[in-house]
C-alpha distance (Angstrom), angle and dihedral (degrees) to the residues before:
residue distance angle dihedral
X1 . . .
X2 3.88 . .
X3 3.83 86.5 .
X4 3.77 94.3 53.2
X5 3.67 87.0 43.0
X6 4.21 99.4 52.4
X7 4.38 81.7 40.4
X8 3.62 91.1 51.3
X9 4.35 84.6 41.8
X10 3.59 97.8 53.5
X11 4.05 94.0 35.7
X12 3.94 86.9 58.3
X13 3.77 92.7 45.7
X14 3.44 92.6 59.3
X15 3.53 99.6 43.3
X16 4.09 76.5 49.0
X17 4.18 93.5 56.1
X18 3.53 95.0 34.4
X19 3.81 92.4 60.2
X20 4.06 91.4 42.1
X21 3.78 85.3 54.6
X22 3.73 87.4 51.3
X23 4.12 91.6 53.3
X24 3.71 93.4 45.3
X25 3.57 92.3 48.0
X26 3.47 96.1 45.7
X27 4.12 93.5 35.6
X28 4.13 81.4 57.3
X29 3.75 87.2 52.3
X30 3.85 95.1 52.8
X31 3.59 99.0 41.0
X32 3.94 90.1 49.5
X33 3.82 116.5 108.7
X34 3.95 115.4 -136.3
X35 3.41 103.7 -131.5
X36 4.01 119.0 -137.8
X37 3.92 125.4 -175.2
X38 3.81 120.7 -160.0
X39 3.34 123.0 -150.0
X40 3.80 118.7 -165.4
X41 3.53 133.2 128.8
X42 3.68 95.2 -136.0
X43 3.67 125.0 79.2
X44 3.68 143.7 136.7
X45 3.22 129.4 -52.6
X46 3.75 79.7 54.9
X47 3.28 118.2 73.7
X48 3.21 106.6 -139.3
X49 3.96 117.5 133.1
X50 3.77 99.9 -122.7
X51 3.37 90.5 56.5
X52 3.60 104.0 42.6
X53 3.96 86.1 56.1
X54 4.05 92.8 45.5
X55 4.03 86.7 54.0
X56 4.03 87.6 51.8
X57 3.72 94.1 43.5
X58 4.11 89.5 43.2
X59 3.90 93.0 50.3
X60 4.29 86.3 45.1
X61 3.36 91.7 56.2
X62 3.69 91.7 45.0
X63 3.59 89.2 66.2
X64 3.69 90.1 55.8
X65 4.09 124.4 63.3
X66 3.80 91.5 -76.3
X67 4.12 121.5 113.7
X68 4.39 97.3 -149.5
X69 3.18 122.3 -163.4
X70 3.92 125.0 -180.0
X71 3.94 133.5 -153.2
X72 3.70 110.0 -169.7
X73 3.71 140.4 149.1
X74 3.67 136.7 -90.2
X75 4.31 106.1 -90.6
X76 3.83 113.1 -78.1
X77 3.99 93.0 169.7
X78 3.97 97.3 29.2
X79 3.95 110.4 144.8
X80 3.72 88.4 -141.2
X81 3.67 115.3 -16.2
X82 3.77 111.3 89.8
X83 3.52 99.4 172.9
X84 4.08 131.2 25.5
X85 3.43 140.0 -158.4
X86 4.41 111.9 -83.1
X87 3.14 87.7 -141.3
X88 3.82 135.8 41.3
X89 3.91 150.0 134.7
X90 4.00 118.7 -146.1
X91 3.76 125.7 166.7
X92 4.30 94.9 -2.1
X93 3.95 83.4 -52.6
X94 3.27 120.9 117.5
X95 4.29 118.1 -149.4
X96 3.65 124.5 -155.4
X97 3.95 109.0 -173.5
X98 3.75 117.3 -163.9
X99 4.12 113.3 -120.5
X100 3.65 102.5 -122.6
X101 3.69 112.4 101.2
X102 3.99 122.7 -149.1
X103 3.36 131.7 -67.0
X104 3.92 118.4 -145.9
X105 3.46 81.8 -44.2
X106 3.68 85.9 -179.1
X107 4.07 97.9 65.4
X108 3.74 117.1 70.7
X109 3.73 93.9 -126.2
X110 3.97 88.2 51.6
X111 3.82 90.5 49.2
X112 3.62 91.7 45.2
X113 4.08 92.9 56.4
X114 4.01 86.4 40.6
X115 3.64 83.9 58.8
X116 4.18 94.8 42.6
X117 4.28 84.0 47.9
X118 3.73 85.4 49.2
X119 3.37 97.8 54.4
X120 3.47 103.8 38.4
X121 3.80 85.5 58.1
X122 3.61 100.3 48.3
X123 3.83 83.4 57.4
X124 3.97 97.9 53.4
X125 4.43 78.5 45.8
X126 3.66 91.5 53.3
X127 4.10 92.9 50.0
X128 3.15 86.6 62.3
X129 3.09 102.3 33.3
X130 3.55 124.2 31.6
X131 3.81 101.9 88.7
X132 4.07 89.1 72.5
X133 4.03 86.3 70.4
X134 3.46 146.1 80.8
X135 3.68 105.9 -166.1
X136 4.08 128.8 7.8
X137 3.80 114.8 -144.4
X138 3.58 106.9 -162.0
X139 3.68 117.8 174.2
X140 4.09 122.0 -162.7
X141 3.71 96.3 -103.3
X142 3.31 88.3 132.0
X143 3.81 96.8 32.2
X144 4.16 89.0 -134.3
X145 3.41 98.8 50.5
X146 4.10 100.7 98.9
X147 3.78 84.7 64.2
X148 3.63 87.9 79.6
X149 3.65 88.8 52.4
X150 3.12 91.8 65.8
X151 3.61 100.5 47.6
X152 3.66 89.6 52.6
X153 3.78 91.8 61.0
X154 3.28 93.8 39.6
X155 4.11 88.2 56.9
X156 3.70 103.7 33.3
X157 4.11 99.3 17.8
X158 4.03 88.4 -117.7
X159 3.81 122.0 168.6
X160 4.35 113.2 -115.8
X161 3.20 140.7 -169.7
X162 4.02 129.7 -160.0
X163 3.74 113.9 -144.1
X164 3.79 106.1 -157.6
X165 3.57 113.0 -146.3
X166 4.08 101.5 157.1
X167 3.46 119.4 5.4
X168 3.96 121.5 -114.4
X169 3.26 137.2 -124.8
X170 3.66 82.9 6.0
X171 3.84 94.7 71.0
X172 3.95 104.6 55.2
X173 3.89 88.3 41.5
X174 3.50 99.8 57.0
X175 3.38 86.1 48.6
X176 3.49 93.5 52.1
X177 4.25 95.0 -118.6
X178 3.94 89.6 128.4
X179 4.35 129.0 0.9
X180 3.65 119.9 -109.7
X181 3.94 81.7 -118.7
X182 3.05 92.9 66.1
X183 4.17 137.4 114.0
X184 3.63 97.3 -123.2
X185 3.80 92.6 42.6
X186 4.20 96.2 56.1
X187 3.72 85.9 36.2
X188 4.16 88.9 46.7
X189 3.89 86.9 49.9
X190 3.51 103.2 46.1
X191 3.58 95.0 53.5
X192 3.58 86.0 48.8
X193 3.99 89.1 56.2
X194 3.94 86.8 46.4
X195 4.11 99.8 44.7
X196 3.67 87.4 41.5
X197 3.61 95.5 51.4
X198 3.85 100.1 50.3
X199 3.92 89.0 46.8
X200 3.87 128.7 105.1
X201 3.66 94.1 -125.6
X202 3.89 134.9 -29.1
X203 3.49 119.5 -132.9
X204 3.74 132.2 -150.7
X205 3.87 136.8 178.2
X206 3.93 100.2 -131.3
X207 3.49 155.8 30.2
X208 3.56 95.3 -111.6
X209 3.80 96.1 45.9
X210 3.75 91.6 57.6
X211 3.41 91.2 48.1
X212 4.04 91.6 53.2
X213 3.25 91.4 50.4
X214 4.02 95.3 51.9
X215 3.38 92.4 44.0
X216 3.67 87.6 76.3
X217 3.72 106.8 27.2
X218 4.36 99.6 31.5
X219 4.19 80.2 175.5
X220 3.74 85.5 78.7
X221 3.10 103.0 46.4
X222 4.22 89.8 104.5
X223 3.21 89.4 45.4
X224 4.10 103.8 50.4
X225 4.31 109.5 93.7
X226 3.20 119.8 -150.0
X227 4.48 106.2 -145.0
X228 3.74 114.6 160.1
X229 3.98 115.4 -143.8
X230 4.13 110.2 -111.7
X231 3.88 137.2 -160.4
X232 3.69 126.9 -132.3
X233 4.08 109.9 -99.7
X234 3.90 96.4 -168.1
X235 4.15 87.0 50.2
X236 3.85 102.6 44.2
X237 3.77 112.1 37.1
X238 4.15 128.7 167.8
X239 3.65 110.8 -86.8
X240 4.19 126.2 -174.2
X241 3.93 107.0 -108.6
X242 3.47 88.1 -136.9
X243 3.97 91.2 59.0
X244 3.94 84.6 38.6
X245 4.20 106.6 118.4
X246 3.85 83.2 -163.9
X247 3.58 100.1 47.2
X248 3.70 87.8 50.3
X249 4.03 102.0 45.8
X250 3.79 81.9 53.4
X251 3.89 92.6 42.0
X252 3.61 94.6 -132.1
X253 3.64 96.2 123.6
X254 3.84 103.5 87.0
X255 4.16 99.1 58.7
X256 4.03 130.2 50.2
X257 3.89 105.9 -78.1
X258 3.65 122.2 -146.1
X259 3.78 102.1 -173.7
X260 4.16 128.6 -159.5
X261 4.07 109.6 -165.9
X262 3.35 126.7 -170.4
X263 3.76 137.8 -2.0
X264 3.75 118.8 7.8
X265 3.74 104.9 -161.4
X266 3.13 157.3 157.8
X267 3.90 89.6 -81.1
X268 3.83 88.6 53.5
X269 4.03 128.5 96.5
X270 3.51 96.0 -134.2
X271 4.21 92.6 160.7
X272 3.92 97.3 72.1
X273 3.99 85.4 46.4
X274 3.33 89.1 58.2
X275 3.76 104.0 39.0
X276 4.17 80.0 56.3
X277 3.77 90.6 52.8
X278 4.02 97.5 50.1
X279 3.84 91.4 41.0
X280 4.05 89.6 52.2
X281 4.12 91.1 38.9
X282 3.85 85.9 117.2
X283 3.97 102.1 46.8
X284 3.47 129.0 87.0
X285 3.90 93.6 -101.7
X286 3.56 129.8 108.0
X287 3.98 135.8 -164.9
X288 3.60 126.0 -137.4
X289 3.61 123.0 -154.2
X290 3.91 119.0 -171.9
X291 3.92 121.7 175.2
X292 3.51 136.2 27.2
X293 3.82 152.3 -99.8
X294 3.63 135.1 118.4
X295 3.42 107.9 -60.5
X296 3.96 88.5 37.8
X297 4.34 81.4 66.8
X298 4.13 83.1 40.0
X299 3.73 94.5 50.5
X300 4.35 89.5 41.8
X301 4.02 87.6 53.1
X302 4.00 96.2 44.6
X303 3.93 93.6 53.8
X304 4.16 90.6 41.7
X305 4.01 82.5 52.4
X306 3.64 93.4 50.5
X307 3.58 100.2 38.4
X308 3.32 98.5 -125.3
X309 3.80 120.3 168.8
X310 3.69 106.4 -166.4
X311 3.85 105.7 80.8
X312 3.65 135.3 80.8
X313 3.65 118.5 -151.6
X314 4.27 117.1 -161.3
X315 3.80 133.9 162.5
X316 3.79 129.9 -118.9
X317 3.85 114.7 -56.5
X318 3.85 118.6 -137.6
X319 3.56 105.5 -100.8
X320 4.49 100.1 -99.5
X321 3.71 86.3 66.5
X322 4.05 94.3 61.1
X323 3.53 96.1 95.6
X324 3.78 85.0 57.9
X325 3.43 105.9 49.8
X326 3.87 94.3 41.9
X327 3.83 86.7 62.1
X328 3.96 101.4 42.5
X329 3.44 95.3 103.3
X330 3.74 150.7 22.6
X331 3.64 111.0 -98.5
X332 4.07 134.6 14.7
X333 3.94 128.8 -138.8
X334 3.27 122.5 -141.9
X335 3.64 125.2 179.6
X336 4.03 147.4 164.9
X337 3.87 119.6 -159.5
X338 4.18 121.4 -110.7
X339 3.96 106.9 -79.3
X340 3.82 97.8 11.6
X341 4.32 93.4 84.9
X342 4.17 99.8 123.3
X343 3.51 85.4 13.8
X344 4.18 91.4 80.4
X345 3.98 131.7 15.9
X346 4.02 112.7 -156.5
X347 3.76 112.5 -134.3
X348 3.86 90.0 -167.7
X349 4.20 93.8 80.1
X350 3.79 88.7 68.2
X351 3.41 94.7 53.8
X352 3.67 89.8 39.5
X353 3.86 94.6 55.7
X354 3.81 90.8 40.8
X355 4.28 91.0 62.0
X356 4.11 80.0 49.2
X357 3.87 93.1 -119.0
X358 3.78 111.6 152.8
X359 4.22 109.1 -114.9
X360 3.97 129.3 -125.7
X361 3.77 104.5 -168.9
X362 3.95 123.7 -176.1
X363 3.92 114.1 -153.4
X364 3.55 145.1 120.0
X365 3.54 127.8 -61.4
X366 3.89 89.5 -98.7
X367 4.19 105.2 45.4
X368 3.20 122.7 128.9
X369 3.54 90.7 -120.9
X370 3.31 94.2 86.1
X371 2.98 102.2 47.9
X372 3.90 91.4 55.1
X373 4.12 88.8 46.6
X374 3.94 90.7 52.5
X375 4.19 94.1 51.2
X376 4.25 87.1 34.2
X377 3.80 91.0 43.4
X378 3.66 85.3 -163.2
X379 4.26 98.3 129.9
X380 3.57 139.4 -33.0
X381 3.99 138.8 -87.5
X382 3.36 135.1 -124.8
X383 4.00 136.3 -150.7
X384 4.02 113.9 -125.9
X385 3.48 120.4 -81.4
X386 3.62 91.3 9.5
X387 3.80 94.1 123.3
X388 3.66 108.2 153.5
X389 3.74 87.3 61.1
X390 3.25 86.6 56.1
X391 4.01 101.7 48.9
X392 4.30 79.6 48.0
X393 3.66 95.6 59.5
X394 4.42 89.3 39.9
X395 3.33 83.0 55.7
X396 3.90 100.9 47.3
X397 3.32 91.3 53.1
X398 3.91 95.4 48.4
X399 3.81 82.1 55.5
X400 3.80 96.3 49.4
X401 3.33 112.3 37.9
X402 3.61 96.0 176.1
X403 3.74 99.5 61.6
X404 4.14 85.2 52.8
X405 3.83 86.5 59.7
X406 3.78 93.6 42.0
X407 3.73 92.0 60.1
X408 3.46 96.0 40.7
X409 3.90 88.7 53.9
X410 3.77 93.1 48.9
X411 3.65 92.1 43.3
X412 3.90 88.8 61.0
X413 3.85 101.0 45.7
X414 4.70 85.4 50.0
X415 3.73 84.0 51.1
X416 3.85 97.5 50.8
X417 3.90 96.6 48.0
X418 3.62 79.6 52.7
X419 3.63 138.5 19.2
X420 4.34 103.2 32.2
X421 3.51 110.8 130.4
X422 3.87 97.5 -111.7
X423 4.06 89.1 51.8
X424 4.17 84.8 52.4
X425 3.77 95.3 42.9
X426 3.46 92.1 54.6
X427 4.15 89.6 58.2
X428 3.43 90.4 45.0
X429 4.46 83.9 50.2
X430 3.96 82.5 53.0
X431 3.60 96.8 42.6
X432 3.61 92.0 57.3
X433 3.36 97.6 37.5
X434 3.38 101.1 -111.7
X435 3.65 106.3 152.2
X436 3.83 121.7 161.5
X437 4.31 103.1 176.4
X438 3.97 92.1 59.1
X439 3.52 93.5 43.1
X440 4.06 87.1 57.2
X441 3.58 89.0 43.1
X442 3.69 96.3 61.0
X443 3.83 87.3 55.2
X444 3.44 85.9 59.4
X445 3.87 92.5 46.7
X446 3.50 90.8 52.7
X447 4.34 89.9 43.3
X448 3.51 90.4 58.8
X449 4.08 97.8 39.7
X450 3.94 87.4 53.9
X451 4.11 95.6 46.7
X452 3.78 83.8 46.4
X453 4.07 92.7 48.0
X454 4.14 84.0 59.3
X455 3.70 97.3 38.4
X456 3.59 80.0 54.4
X457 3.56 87.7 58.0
């Protein structure tokens, strides 16, 4: 009997420390942080979009059970700021900037070497690096930089993901930079197919970009996410023009505003915009044009040659006064240029339908934007060049100032059920696999098998 009883004794002790090892082990895996690094070289202070949204997403995922940590460039596009701090932790993420300032960041041959420097030291990071990560997001800002996401699995077998901001080669052969004949383009798209392949996932901002990008690699197709960029609900809120500090400083809260935010581009139909401002030079409507880029100075230079007295030209506004601007006026233009839909994926209509503005958008038959207008119903779209459409629905809504608000309002409540940051952080979390309820309910599987291995007994 006193055998059976010390057998029976040490048999249930081991059941006993077997099942403790099981709940530490498992406990360990729960409480363990996955660890993401970002690599972009856009970030606050600059304000340039992509990295404006990166910081939201980074902070988001903060909140979750994700350690972030960002390495990012000194400020190119900063409003004031020419120079942060190396080294620096904000919102439970930590930010490691690389030392080399810009060079003529403002030239496309100096942003092109800024972007080579970039990426040359994000790879020299990463070797030493890399190890300390489960998953690299990488996004194309600058276009080269998933290469070294690549390399890095290649060399230490790490999990990445490419964020797809702007899609290249596409870009610089619509616009006619280099011919899709060309060298660089089949060399551009084959490493594409390559660095795409070997990736976790690839990411994209639309419909039509995913559908670019299968059209030449079908392979992918599985592997291409679609994950819309967002705005932040609680942080930019509608506001009456009339109540509007901004709108009054500027004194464009008396007339209808028709408001253009953020970079004009290459990328951007600025012709039907401006067709729509010489045809309504004699109404009481005025646009509003805040930001920069080269057909922002090309727009500014047209009207001065014209003499035309209805437009308002101002530069970038540091980043607190967004909720400000975005609700200076009445309605909001967004727009893509002929041949570049998929190609690019404005960040500004979140923003847009967040301050409750109603939306004019100018695109192909086949954007996205439409789409997104139709389900939103918060404004119409336009195709390119059409700009006495246009003028017609500026001046409906001049006229009715109630449907303006209407769509503005429905545009807000479409783009909280769907693009807030915690609702995109969360597809990013299942994306990357990051899911915290079924890791807790295996430790409960494995509870309940243990307690059932002594009932057993």
């Amino acid at each position: 009997m006193r055998k059976i009883s010390k057998l029976w004794s040490k048999k249930t002790k081991k059941l006993f420390a077997e099942a403790f090892r099981n709940t530490t082990k498992t406990s360990k895996l729960v409480s363990r942080k996955f660890n993401l690094l970002i690599i972009t070289q856009f970030y606050p202070p600059d304000y340039a979009a992509t990295g404006q949204l990166i910081e939201e997403l980074a902070k988001h995922l903060g909140e979750k059970n994700v350690r972030v940590k960002v390495f990012t460039g000194q400020p190119g596009y900063a409003f004031e700021k020419k120079q942060a701090s190396n080294l620096e932790i904000k919102d439970n993420v930590q930010i490691q900037r690389t030392r080399i300032t810009k060079i003529w960041s403002q030239r496309i041959r100096g942003k092109t070497l800024n972007g080579l420097i970039f990426t040359f030291r994000s790879a020299l990071y990463l070797l030493k690096n890399a190890r300390q990560n489960d998953v690299i997001l990488l996004t194309t800002a600058p276009p080269f930089l998933l290469v070294i996401g690549y390399l890095a699995n290649l060399l230490f077998k790490i999990d990445y993901v490419c964020l797809v901001y702007d899609l290249y080669p596409d870009a610089v052969i619509e616009l006619k930079i280099i011919s899709e004949i060309s060298f660089i383009a089949k060399l551009w798209n084959k490493v594409n197919a390559i660095v795409w392949g070997k990736s976790k996932k690839v990411v994209v901002l639309s419909e039509t970009m995913k559908k670019r990008i299968v059209a030449k690699h079908p392979s992918l197709a599985e592997k291409v996410s679609i994950v819309h960029n967002w705005a932040d609900a609680d942080w930019i809120k509608p506001l009456a023009k009339q109540n509007n500090w901004f709108a009054g400083q500027h004194k464009i809260n008396e007339k209808f505003t028709v408001l253009y935010s953020g970079n004009l581009g290459l990328c951007h139909d600025l012709d039907t915009i401006l067709g729509a401002i010489k045809l309504l030079k004699d109404q009481p409507v005025q646009f509003v044009f805040i930001g920069a880029g080269t057909k922002h100075e090309i727009c500014r230079q047209t009207v001065a040659e014209l003499n035309l007295n209805n437009c308002i030209f101002l530069p970038y506004q540091d980043r607190t006064n967004l909720p400000y601007s975005l609700t200076a006026c009445d309605l909001a233009l967004v727009t893509i240029a002929p041949g570049l839909e998929g190609v690019v994926a404005p960040s500004k209509v979140y923003g847009i339908m967040a301050a409750g503005k109603a939306i004019a958008a100018i695109c192909e038959p086949h954007s996205y934007l439409r789409e997104l207008i139709d389900n939103a119903n918060c404004g119409a779209y336009f195709n390119n060049n059409h700009s006495k459409d246009l003028a017609n629905f500026i001046m409906k809504l001049a006229d009715d100032s109630a449907l303006a608000a209407q769509m503005g309002h429905a545009g807000r409540v479409y783009m909280k059920q769907n693009f807030i940051p915690q609702i995109i952080a969360q597809q990013y979390c299942d994306l990357l696999n990051i899911n915290v309820s079924s890791e807790r309910i295996n430790v409960n599987q494995k509870h309940e098998k243990a307690d059932r291995n002594i009932r057993v007994t």
